[in-house]
C-alpha positions as CSV (number, residue, x, y, z in Angstrom):
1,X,42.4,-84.8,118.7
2,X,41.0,-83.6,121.8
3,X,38.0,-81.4,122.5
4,X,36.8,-79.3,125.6
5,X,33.5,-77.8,125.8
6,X,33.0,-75.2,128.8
7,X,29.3,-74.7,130.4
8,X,28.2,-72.9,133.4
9,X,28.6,-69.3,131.9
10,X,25.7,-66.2,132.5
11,X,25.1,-63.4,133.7
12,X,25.2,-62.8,137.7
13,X,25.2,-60.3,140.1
14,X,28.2,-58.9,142.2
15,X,28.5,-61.4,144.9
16,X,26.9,-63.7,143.4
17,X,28.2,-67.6,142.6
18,X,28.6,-69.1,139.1
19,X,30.1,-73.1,138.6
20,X,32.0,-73.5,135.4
21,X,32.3,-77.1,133.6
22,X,34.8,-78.3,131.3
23,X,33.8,-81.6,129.5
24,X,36.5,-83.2,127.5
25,X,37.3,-85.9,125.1
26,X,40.8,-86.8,126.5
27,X,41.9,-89.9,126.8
28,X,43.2,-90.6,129.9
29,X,42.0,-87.2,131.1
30,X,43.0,-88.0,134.8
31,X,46.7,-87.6,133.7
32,X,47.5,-84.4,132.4
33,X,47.0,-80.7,133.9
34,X,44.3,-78.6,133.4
35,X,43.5,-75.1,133.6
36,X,41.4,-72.3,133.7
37,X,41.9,-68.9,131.7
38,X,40.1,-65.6,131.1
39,X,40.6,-63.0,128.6
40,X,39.0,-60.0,128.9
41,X,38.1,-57.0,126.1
42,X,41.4,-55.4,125.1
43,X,43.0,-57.6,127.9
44,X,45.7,-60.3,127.6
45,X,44.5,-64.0,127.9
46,X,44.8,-64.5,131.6
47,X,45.6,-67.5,134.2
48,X,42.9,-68.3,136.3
49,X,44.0,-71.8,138.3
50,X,45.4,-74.9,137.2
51,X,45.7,-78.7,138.6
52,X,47.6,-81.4,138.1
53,X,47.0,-85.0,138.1
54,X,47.4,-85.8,141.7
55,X,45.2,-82.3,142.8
56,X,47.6,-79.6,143.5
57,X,46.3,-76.6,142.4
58,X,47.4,-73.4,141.9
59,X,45.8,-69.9,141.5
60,X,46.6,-66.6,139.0
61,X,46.2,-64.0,142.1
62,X,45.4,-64.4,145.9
63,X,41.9,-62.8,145.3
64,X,41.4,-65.9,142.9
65,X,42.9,-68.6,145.7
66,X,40.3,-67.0,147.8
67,X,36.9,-67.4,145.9
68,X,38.1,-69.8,143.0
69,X,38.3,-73.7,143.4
70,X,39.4,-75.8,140.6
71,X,38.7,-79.2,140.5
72,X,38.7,-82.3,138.6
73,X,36.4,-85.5,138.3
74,X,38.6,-88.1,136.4
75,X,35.7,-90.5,136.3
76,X,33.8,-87.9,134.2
77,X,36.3,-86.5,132.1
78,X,35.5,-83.1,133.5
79,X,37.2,-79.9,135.0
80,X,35.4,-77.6,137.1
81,X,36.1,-73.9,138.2
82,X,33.8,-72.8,141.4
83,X,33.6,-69.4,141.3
84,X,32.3,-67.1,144.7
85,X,32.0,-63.5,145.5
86,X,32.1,-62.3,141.7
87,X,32.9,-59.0,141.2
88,X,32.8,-56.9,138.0
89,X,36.5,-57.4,137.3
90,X,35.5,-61.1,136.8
91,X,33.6,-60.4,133.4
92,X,35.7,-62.0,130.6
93,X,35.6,-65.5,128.4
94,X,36.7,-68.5,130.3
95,X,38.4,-70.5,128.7
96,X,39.4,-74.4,129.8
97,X,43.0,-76.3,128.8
98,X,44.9,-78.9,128.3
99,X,48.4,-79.4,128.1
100,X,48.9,-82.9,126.7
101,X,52.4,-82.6,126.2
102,X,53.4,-83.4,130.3
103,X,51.5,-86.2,131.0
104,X,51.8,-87.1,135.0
105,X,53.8,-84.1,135.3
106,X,53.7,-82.3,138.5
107,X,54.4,-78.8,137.2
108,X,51.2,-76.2,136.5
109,X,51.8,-73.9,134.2
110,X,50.3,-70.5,134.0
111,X,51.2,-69.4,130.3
112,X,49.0,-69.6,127.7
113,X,51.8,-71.5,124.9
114,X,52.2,-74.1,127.5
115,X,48.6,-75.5,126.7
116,X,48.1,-77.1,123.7
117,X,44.3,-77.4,123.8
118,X,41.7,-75.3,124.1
119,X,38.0,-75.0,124.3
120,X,35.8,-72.3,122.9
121,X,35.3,-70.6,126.3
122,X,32.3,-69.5,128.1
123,X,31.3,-65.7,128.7
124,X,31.1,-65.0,132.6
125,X,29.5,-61.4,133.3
126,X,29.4,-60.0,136.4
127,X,26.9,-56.8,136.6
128,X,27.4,-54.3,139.6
């Protein structure tokens, strides 16, 4: 049974920076993909970015790919989401994942059923 914990959340200004953490108790974490996703109030549960095990990384939108970077340390068990220039429209729960079921696999998935763990998320607000 694995577990994710997410950090980093708060409250920031527009423009401002925030550096979500994912800690996790997988074994052999450096092997599977990993993702970020967001859900706002009233919203759908949204993809954020995802990587796989050798780094490729993918993005939800192009104003994501521009001011998100996902990343991994391996060593540490941990997945990280960088997060610049937040805007209002940011403000949601962040939620990390896991899909165990593809390990090595090259593929990142950006639908919520294709990850079969999940942490608690982390509430990001963004004031204006």
């Amino acid at each position: 049974q694995a577990q994710l914990v997410e950090s980093g959340g708060g409250v920031v200004q527009a423009g401002g920076s925030l550096r979500l953490a994912c800690t996790t108790s997988i074994h052999s974490f450096r092997a599977y993909p990993m993702a970020w996703f967001r859900q706002a109030p009233g919203k759908e549960r949204e993809f954020v970015a995802g990587i796989n095990w050798g780094g490729d990384n993918r993005y939800g939108t192009e104003s994501m790919k521009g001011r998100f970077t996902i990343a991994r340390d391996s060593p540490k068990n941990t997945l990280y989401l960088q997060m610049n220039k937040l805007t209002p429209e940011d403000t949601a729960l962040y939620y990390c994942a896991a899909d165990l079921r593809h390990p090595w696999g090259l593929d990142i998935r950006d639908g919520p059923s294709e990850y079969d763990y999940w942490g608690h998320g982390t509430q990001v607000t963004v004031s204006s």
